[in-house]
C-alpha positions, 0 to 999 in steps of 0.5 A, spaced: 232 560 310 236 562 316 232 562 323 234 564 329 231 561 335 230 565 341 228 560 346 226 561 355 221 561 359 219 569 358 216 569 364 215 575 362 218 577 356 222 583 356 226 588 352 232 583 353 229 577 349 227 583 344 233 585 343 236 579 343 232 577 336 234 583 333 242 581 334 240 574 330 237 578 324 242 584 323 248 581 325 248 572 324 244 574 317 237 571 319 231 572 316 226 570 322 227 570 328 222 564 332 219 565 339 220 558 342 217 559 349 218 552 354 212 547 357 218 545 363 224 548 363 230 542 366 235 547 368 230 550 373 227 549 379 220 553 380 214 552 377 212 557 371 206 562 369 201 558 365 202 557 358 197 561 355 199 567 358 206 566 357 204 564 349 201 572 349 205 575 352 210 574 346 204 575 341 204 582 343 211 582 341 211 580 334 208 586 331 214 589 332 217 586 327 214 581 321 220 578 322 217 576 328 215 569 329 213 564 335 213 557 334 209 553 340 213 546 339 217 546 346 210 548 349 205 543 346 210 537 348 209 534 355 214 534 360 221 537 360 222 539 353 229 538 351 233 542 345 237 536 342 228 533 341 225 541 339 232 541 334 232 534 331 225 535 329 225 541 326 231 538 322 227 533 320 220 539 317 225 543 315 231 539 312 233 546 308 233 551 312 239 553 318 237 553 325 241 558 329 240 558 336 241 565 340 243 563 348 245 569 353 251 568 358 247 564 363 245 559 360 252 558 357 255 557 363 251 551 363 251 549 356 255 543 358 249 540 362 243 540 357 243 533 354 246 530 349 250 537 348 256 535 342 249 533 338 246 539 338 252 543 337 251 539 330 245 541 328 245 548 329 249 554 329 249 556 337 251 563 339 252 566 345 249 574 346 254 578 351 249 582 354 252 583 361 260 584 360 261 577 363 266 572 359 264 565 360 269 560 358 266 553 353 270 547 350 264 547 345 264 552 337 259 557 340 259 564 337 260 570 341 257 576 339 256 582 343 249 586 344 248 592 348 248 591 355 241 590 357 241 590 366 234 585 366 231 580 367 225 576 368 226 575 375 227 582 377 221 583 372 217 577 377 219 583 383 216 589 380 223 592 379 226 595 372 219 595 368 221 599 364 225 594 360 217 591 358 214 593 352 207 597 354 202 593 351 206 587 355 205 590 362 198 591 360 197 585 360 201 582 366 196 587 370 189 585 366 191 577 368 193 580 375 201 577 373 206 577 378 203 583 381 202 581 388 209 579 389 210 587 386 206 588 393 211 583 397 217 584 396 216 592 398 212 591 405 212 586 410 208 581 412 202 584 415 202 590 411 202 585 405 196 580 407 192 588 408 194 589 402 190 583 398 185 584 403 183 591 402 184 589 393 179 583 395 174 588 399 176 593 394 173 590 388 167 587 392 165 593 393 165 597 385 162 591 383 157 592 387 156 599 385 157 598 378 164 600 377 170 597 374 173 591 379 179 591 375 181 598 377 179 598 384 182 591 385 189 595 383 188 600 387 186 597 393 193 592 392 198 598 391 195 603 396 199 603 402 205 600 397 210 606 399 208 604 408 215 602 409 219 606 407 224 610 410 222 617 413 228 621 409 226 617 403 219 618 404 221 626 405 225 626 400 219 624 395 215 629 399 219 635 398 219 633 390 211 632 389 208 636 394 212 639 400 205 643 402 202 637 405 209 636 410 205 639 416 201 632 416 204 627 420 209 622 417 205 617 417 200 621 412 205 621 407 204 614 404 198 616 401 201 622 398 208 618 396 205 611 394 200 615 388 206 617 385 210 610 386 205 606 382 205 612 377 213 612 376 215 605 378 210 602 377 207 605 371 200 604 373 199 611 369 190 611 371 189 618 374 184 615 378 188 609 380 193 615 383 189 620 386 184 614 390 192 612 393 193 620 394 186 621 398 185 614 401 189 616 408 184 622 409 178 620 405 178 628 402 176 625 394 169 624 393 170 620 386 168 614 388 174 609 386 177 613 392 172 613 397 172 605 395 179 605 398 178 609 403 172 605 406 175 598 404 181 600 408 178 602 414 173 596 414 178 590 412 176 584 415 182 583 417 182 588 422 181 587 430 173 589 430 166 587 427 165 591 420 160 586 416 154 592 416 159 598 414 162 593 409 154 592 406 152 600 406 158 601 402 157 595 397 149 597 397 151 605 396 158 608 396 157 615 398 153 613 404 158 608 407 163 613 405 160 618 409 159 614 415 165 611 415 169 618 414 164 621 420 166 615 424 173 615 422 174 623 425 170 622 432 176 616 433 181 622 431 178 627 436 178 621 441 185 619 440 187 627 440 
């Protein structure tokens, strides 16, 4: 049999790899395709999202197609995993099949750096995919084929950026395990505002648990509520002017409750109809549904705050509705106050 192998961290995997699979079956002739996450990759710096999460983000993938497998030799060795090791004992159980090795532009750039390179080339077939136009020079045999260009990457991935290039049940995933999703919040907000931001998701979830509600959801709804704080003011209006140009009279620093409920939706794809409308409502508290009371209430207690909120932060865990009305009638006598 001919096995394509597409190996990397998948951190997370993407439609990228997905295509790349494909590539190996319809145009080198292969009859499967195998997964190959590593346990530590030598070419890289960083440390890697757990094994186990890794290894099922990938199991989601493989009923897209049975020809789908995954093979967990790289992740199961200690230490750095090197390809000439993986590929002498695959030659080794499998000495009547052919191997082809599926690489991408960036890792042909330094094919000349993994170990004992003029062996491998000798074990298996090594095919270099174009998926981002970039011609990359090589004095070793490795094939060139082109695959349609697919602009992502794991590390925008890591960012909240392109997350359309995520298969849905993928990105269920990541936001269930609670992967990379801080750092969606980070890359968007400044430092205080993100250290708020955690804080409020950690208040947030107390409090629904507390009320018998799903922690989960307020959690996200807590981490993303004021994901749309920093953006600038003709951005802001633009998105105003698109989803509801009616709430313009409120003052700009209103809108991020209105524009962030359509951010987590459209960018984000946290399409949860109760995740977004305790986003839109959480700034004026004018939703009763509990989750946006939660987030209204948890944001104006955050004990991050510069004031003492330990009883309004126990009347919300012992009865929402109550520490919402109580912390909204508070809230509006401070805006009469401040004018």
């Amino acid at each position: 049999m001919k096995i394509g192998i597409v190996g990397g961290s998948f951190d997370p995997i993407h439609y990228g790899h997905i295509q790349m699979a494909k590539t190996a079956l319809e145009q080198c002739d292969c009859q499967e395709v195998w997964f190959m996450p590593t346990q530590d990759t030598p070419l890289k710096d960083r440390s890697l999202t757990e094994s186990r999460h890794r290894v099922a983000m990938i199991e989601k993938v493989l009923a897209m197609d049975t020809r789908f497998k995954l093979c967990l030799k790289e992740v199961q060795r200690q230490g750095k995993s090197y390809t000439i090791d993986t590929l002498r004992e695959l030659k080794q159980e499998y000495p009547d099949d052919a191997f082809v090795w599926m690489i991408g532009n960036d890792q042909l750039a330094q094919f000349d750096q993994w170990k004992e390179v003029d062996q491998l080339v000798q074990l298996a077939d090594f095919v270099c995919v174009d998926r981002d136009g970039a011609l990359i020079q090589t004095k070793y045999p490795v094939q060139r084929i082109h695959m349609p260009m697919m602009p992502v990457s794991s590390s925008e991935i890591r960012k909240g950026n392109k997350l359309n290039y995520v298969p849905e049940a993928v990105l269920a995933y990541i936001y269930a395990n609670r992967l990379y999703i801080k750092d969606f919040v980070k890359e968007r907000v400044d430092e205080k505002r993100y250290r708020h931001s955690v804080s409020v998701a950690n208040l947030c979830e107390e409090m629904a648990l507390a009320n018998g509600l799903d922690g989960q959801k307020a959690y996200l709804i807590g981490l993303f509520h004021d994901i749309a704080k920093r953006l600038p003011l003709e951005e802001m209006e633009k998105w105003m002017d698109a989803i509801c140009p009616e709430h313009k009279h409120y003052a700009p620093p209103v809108w991020h409750g209105f524009v962030g409920s359509e951010i987590v939706d459209r960018i984000f794809y946290l399409q949860d109809p109760e995740i977004k409308a305790a986003i839109y409502h959480h700034v004026l508290g004018t939703s009763e549904n509990p989750y946006a009371m939660i987030v209204f209430c948890a944001d104006k207690t955050d004990p991050l705050r510069d004031y003492d909120s330990t009883k309004e932060i126990a009347l919300c865990k012992k009865d929402i509705k109550a520490g919402f009305q109580w912390i909204k009638e508070e809230n509006e006598k401070y805006l009469r106050k401040e004018k």
